[in-house]
C-alpha positions in Angstrom: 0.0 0.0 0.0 2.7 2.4 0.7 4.2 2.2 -2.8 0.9 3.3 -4.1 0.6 6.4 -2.2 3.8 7.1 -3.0 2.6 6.4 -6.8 0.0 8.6 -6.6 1.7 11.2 -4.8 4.9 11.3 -7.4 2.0 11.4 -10.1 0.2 14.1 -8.1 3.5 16.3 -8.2 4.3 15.8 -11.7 0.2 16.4 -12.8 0.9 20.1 -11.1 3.9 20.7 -12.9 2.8 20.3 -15.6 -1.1 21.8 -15.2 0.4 25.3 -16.5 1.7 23.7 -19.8 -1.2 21.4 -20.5 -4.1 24.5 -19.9 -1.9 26.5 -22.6 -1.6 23.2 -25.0 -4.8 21.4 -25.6 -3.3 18.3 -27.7 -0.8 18.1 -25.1 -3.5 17.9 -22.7 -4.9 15.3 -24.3 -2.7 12.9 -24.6 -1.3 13.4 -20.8 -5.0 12.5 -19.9 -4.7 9.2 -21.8 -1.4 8.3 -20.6 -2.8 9.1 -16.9 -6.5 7.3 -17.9 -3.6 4.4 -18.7 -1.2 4.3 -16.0 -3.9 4.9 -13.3 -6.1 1.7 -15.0 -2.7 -0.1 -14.7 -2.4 0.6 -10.9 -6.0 -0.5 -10.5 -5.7 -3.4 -12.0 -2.2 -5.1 -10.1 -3.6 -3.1 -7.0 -6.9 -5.8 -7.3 -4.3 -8.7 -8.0 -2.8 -7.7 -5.0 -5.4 -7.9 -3.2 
C-alpha cells in the first residue's frame, strides 16, 4: 500500500507541474490524460491482483 501512495503522490506532483503547460496546450493535454487514464487503469488493476 505504501508504494501506491507514493505512486499517486509522485503522479500528483508531476500532474501540477505540468497543469500550466497542458491548460496553454490542448493536444498536449490530451494525450497526458490518456497516458494518466492508462497508467492509473494499470495501478487498479495489479492493486486488485494484489489484493
Amino acid at each position: 500500500m505504501e508504494a501506491v501512495t507514493t505512486m499517486l503522490s509522485n503522479a500528483v506532483t508531476v500532474f501540477g507541474s505540468c497543469w500550466d503547460a497542458m491548460t496553454s496546450n490542448v493536444p498536449i493535454a490530451i494525450l497526458v490524460g490518456l497516458s494518466l487514464l492508462g497508467s492509473g487503469a494499470g495501478l487498479f488493476a495489479k492493486f486488485r491482483h494484489a489484493v
